[in-house]
C-alpha positions as CSV (number, residue, x, y, z in Angstrom):
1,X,10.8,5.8,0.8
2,X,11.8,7.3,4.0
3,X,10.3,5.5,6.8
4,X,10.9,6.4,11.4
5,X,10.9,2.8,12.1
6,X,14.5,2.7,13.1
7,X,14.1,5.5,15.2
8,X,10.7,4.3,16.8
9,X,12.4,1.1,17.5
10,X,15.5,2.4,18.8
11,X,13.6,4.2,20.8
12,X,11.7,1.1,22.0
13,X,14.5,-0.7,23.1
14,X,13.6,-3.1,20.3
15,X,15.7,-5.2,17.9
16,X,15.4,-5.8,14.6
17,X,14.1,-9.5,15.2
18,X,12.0,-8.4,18.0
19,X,10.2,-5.8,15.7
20,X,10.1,-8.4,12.9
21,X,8.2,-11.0,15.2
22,X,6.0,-8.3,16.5
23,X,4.6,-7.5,12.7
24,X,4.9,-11.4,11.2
25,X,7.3,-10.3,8.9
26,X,11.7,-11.1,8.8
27,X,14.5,-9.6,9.9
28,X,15.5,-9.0,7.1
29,X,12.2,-7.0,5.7
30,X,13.3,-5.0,8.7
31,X,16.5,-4.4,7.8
32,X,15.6,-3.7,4.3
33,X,12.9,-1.0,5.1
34,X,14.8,0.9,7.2
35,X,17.8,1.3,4.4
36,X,15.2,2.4,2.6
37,X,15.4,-0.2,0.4
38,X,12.0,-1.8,0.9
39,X,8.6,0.1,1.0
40,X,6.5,-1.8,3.3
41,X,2.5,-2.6,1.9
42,X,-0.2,-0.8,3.6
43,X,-1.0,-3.6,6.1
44,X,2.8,-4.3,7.0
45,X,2.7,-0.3,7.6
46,X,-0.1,-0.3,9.4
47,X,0.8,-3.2,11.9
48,X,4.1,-1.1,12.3
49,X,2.1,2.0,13.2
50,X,0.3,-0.2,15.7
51,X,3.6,-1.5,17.1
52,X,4.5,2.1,18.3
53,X,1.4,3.2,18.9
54,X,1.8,6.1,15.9
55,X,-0.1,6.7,12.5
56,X,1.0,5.1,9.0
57,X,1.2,9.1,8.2
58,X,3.8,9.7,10.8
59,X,5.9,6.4,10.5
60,X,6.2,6.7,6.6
61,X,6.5,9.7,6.7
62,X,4.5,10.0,3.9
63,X,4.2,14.4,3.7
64,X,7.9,14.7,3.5
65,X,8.0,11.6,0.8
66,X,5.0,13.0,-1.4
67,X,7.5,16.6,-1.7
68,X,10.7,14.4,-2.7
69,X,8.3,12.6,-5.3
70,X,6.8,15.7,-6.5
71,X,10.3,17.6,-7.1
72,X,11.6,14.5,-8.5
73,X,8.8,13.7,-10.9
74,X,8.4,17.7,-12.0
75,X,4.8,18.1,-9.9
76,X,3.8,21.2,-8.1
């Protein structure tokens, strides 16, 4: 899943660990969502959302992921 959260925290000034301690989560869940690697639960999502003062919607981006799933699964 494509997730904003590097940008947002770029944007933020933030690093990685900062983020991290700011949602109770590690580095390296950081690290991992933002390669894309690692969708983040609903809560983790929202307390990101919260973080940067943004919706789950927009940070997850979760309109532009639902097309990429539909082409890829055949839905339309």
């Amino acid at each position: 899943m494509k997730t904003k959260i590097r940008e947002y925290r770029n944007q933020a000034g933030m690093t990685q660990q900062e983020l991290a301690d700011a949602v109770h989560v590690s580095s390296r869940t950081i690290i991992s969502i933002e390669k894309g690697q690692y969708n983040p639960s609903l809560m983790l999502a929202y307390r990101l959302a919260r973080a940067f003062a943004t919706t789950v919607e927009d940070i997850c981006q979760l309109e532009a992921n639902r097309r990429l799933d539909d082409e890829e699964n055949g839905y339309e």
